[in-house]
C-alpha positions in Angstrom: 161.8 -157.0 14.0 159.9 -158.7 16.8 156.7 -157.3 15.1 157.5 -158.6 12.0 158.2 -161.9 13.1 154.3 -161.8 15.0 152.8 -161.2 11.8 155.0 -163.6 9.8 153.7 -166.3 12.6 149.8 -164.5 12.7 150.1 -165.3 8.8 151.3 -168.6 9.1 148.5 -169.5 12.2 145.4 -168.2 9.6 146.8 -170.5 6.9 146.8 -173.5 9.4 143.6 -173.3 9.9 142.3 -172.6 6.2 143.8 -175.8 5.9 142.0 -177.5 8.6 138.7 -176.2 7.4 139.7 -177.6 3.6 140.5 -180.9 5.0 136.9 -180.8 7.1 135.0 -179.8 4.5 136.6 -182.1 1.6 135.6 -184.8 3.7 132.4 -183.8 4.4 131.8 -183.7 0.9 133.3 -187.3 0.0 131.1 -188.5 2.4 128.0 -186.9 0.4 129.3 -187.9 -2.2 129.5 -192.1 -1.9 126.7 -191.6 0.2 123.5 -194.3 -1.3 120.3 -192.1 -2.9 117.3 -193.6 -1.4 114.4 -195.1 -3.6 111.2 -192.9 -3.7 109.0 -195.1 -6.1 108.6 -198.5 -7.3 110.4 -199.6 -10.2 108.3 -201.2 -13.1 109.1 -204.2 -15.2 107.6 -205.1 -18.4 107.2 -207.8 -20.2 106.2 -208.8 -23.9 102.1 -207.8 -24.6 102.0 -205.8 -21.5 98.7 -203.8 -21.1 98.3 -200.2 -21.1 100.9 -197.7 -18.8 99.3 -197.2 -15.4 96.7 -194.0 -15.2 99.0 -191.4 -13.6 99.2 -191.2 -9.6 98.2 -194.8 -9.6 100.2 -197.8 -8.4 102.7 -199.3 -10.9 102.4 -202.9 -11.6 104.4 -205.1 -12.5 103.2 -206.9 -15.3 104.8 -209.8 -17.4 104.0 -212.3 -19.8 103.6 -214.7 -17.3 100.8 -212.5 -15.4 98.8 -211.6 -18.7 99.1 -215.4 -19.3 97.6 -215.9 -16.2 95.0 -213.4 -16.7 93.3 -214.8 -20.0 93.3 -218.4 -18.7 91.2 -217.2 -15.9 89.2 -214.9 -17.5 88.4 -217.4 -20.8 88.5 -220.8 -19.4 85.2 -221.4 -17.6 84.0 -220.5 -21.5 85.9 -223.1 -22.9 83.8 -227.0 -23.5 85.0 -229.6 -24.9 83.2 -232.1 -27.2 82.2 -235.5 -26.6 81.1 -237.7 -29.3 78.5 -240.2 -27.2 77.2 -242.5 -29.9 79.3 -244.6 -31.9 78.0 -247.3 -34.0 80.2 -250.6 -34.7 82.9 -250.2 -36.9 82.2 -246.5 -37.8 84.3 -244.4 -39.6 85.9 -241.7 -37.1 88.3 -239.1 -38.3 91.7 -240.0 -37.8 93.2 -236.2 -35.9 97.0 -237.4 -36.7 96.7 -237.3 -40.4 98.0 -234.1 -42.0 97.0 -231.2 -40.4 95.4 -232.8 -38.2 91.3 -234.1 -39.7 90.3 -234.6 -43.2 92.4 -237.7 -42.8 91.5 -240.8 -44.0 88.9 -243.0 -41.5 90.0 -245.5 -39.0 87.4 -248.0 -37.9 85.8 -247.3 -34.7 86.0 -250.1 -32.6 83.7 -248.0 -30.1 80.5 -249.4 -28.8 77.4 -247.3 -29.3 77.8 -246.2 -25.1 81.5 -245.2 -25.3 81.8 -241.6 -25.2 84.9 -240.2 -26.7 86.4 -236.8 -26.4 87.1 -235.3 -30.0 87.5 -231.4 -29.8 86.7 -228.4 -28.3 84.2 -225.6 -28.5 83.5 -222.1 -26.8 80.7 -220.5 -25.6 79.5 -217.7 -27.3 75.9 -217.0 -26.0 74.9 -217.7 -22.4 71.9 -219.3 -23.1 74.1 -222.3 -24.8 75.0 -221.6 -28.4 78.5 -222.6 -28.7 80.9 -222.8 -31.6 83.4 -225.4 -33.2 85.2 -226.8 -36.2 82.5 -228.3 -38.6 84.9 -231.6 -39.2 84.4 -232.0 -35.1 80.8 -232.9 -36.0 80.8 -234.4 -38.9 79.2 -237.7 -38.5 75.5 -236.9 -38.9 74.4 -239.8 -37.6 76.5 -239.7 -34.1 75.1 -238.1 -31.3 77.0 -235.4 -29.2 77.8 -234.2 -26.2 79.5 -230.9 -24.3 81.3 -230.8 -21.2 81.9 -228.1 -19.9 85.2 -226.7 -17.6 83.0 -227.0 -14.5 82.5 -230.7 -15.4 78.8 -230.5 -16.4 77.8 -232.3 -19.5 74.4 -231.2 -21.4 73.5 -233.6 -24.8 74.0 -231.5 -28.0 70.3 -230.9 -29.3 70.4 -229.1 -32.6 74.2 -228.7 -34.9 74.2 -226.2 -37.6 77.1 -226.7 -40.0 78.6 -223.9 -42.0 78.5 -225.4 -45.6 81.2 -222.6 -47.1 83.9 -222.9 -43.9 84.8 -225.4 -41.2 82.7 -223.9 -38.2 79.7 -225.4 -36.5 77.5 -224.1 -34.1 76.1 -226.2 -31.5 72.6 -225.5 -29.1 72.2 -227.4 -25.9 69.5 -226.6 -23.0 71.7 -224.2 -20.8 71.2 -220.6 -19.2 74.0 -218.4 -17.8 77.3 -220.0 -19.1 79.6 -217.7 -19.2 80.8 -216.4 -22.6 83.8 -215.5 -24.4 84.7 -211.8 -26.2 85.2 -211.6 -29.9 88.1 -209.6 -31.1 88.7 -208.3 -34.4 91.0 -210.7 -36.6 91.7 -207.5 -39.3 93.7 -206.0 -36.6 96.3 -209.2 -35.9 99.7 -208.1 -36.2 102.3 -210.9 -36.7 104.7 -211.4 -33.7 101.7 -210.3 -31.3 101.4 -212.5 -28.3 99.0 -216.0 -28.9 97.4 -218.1 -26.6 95.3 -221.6 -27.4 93.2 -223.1 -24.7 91.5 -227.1 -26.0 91.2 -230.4 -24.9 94.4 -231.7 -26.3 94.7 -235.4 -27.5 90.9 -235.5 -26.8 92.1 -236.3 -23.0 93.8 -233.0 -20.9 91.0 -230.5 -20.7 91.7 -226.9 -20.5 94.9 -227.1 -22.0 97.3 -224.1 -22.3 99.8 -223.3 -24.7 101.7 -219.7 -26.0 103.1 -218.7 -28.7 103.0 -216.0 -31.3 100.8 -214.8 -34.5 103.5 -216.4 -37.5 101.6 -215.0 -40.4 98.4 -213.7 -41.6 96.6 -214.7 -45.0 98.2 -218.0 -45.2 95.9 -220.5 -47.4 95.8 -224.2 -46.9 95.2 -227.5 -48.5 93.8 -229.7 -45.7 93.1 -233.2 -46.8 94.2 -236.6 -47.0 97.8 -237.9 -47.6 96.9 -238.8 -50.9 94.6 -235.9 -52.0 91.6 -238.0 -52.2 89.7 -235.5 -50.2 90.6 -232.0 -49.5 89.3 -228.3 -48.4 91.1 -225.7 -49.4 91.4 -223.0 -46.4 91.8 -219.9 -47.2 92.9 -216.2 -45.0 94.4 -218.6 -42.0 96.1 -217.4 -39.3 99.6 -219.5 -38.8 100.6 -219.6 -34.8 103.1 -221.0 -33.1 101.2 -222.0 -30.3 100.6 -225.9 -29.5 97.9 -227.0 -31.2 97.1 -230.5 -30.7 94.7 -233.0 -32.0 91.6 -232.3 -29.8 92.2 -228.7 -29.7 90.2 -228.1 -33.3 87.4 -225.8 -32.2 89.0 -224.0 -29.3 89.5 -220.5 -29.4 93.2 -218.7 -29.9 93.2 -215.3 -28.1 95.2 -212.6 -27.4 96.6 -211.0 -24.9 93.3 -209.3 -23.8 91.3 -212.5 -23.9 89.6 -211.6 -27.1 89.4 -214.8 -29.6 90.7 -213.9 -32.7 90.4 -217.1 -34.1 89.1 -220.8 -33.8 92.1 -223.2 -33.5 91.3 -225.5 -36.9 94.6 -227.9 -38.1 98.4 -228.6 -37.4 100.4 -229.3 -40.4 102.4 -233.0 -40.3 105.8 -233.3 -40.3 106.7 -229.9 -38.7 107.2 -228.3 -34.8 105.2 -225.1 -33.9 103.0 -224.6 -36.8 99.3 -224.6 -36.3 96.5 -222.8 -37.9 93.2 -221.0 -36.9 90.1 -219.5 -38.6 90.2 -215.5 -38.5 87.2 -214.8 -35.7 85.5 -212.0 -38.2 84.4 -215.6 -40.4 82.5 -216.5 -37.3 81.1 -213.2 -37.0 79.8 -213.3 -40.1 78.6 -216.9 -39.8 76.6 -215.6 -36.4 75.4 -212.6 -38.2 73.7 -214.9 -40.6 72.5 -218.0 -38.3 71.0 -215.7 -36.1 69.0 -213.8 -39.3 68.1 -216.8 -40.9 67.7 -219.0 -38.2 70.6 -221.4 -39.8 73.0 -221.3 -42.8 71.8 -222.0 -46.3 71.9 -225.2 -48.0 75.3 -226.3 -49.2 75.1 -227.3 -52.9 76.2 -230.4 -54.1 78.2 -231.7 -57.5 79.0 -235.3 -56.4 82.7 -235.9 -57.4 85.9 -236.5 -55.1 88.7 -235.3 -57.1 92.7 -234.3 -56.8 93.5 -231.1 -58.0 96.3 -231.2 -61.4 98.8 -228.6 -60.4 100.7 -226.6 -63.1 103.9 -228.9 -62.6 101.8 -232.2 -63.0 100.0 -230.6 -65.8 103.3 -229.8 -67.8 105.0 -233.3 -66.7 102.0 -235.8 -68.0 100.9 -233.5 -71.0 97.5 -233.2 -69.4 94.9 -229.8 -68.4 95.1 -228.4 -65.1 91.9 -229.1 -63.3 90.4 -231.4 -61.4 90.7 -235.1 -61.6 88.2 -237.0 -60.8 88.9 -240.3 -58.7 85.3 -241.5 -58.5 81.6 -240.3 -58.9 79.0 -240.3 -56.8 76.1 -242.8 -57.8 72.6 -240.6 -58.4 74.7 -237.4 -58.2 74.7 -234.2 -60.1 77.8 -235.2 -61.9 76.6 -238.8 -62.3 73.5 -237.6 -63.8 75.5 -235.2 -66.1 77.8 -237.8 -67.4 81.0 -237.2 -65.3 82.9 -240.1 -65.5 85.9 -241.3 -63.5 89.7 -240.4 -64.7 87.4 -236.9 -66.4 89.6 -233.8 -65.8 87.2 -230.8 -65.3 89.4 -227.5 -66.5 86.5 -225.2 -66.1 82.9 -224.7 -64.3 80.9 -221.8 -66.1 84.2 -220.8 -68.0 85.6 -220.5 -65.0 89.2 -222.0 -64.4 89.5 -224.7 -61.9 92.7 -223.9 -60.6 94.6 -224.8 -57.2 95.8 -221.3 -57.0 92.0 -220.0 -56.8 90.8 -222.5 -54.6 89.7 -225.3 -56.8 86.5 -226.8 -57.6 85.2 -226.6 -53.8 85.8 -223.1 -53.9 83.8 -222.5 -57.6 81.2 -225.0 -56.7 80.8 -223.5 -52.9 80.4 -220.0 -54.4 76.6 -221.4 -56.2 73.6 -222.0 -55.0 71.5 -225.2 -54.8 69.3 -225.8 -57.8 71.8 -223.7 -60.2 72.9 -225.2 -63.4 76.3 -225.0 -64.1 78.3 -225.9 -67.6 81.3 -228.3 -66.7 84.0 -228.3 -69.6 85.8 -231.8 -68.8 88.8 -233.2 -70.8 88.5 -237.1 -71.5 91.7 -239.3 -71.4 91.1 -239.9 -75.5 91.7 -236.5 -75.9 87.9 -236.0 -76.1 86.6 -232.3 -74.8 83.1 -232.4 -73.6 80.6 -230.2 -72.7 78.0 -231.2 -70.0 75.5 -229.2 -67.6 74.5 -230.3 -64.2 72.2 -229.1 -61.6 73.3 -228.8 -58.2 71.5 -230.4 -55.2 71.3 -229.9 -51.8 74.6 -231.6 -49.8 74.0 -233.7 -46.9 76.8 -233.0 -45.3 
């Protein structure tokens, strides 16, 4: 009996302390358990338009929109000029930038004197020896003289201006060595919502502005021109952006995320919030291609009419032709010469259409070359259809 009772209590003693052990080891583990894991490597955030992942075994940065912001501004600014117009007769005609989209607007008078400089775009620097680029309606006054300042403050007289006669881009020379230069990216490979940066003199007054924004579309074309239509371009393959672009900013560049310029900052349209426009880069660098093989761009040739296209819908409503009407003709001009009149409609140029849809006469007329004769058909408001040929000149402009 008594050794049953001594193993009965022997028993009872080993389970005791199986339990103990439990209860040690249970709370050992609990412990492991909310115990905190330590942090072993740097955690990266990203933003929008990062750059490429880190090369692995390297440090990770962090990099946000702000930082590649940041980046480009420093990287493209010191490239960045703006232009000064320096000679301004008495009562000139200067463009007027807060007209629809910005230029092609009609002329204020100047009240200027021929001494008052007066800050009217922006440019970029494109070779360091000083060949810099800008909107061709920037320049426009042949008879003004120009300056650039550039974003260290120096200013250098403009000496020689080449203006693209087919699309609104200028190229400007000045006595200069080692500027520094901007990159040219490749405008074919925009993607709309990639991240958008314009740098200008905006309102002609705050150099080296900054604004963001996005690519909005690809391909767009535009009507720039007047608020009645009595003098238009018609823009075609724009790039729409988002990003601020201001009066004064026409001729700066709009780059992504790399720095590249993918496109020269051209027009705003009125009456509207983030919407601005720029010329795809891969115009320029076919503009540079040629001004650097023939020393210049060719002649621009020259009809002599300012005219207001006749949409389909006017067309249809006041039982005329589409084409283009012609509000007055210049005196000695191909046209004048020809026997264009004013109130003519000219429906076709060589049989060819002049239609808003296919860029309009500009677009017909730019695609010729001076000294070519070309057959106008041109509807008469006495129902007449006439037949004339005129031989282009040599624009001034």
């Amino acid at each position: 009996m008594r050794n049953r009772i001594l193993t009965i209590l022997g028993v009872l003693i080993i389970l005791i302390l199986l339990g103990i052990g439990s209860g040690v080891l249970g709370f050992q583990s609990n412990k492991l358990n909310f115990s905190l894991p330590k942090v072993t490597s740097p955690i990266k955030i990203s933003g929008p338009n990062v750059g490429p992942a880190p090369r692995s075994g390297g440090t990770t940065q962090v990099v946000t929109e702000e930082s590649v912001t940041i980046d480009v501004v420093k990287k493209v600014t010191p490239a960045v000029v703006t232009v000064s117009i320096t000679a301004v007769p008495q009562q000139q005609q200067s463009p007027n930038f807060f007209g629809p989209f910005g230029f092609f607007s009609t002329p204020q008078q100047s009240p200027q004197t021929p001494s008052t400089p007066q800050n009217i775009g922006s440019g970029f620097i494109v070779q360091s020896d000083g060949l810099i680029v800008t909107n061709k309606h920037v320049v426009s006054d042949t008879t003004a003289k120009y300056r650039v300042i550039t974003a260290d403050n120096k200013s250098y007289d403009v000496q020689k201006i080449y203006r693209d006669p087919n699309n609104d881009l200028a190229i400007l020379k000045i006595n200069a060595s080692n500027l520094p230069t901007v990159t040219l990216g490749d405008s074919n490979n925009l993607q709309v919502g990639q991240f958008a940066i314009a740098i200008g003199t905006a309102l002609g007054e705050f150099r080296s502005t900054v604004t963001t924004g996005v690519v909005s579309g690809i391909g767009r074309n535009i009507t720039a021109g007047t608020p009645y239509g009595a003098s238009s371009e018609q823009l075609s393959n724009i790039i729409q952006t988002s990003a601020a672009i201001n009066p004064g900013n026409s001729g700066g560049p709009l780059l992504n995320s790399s720095g590249q310029v993918v496109g020269i900052n051209v027009a705003t349209a009125s009456d509207a919030q983030n919407i601005g426009f720029a010329l795809p880069v891969n115009v320029l660098k076919s503009d540079l291609a040629v001004f650097e093989t023939a020393g210049g761009f060719p002649a621009k040739p020259f009809l002599g009419v300012e005219y207001q296209i006749v949409s389909r819908d006017l067309s249809i409503l006041d039982s005329i032709p589409e084409g283009a009407y012609v509000q007055s003709v210049v005196s000695g001009s191909p046209a004048d010469k020809a026997g264009v009149q004013e109130g003519d409609i000219i429906t076709k140029i060589d049989n060819q259409e002049v239609r808003d849809a296919t860029g309009g006469l500009a677009k017909i007329i730019s695609a010729k070359k001076v000294g070519d004769t070309v057959t106008l058909s041109v509807y008469r408001d006495n129902n007449q259809t006439l037949t004339l040929k005129a031989t282009l000149t040599e624009s001034s402009q």
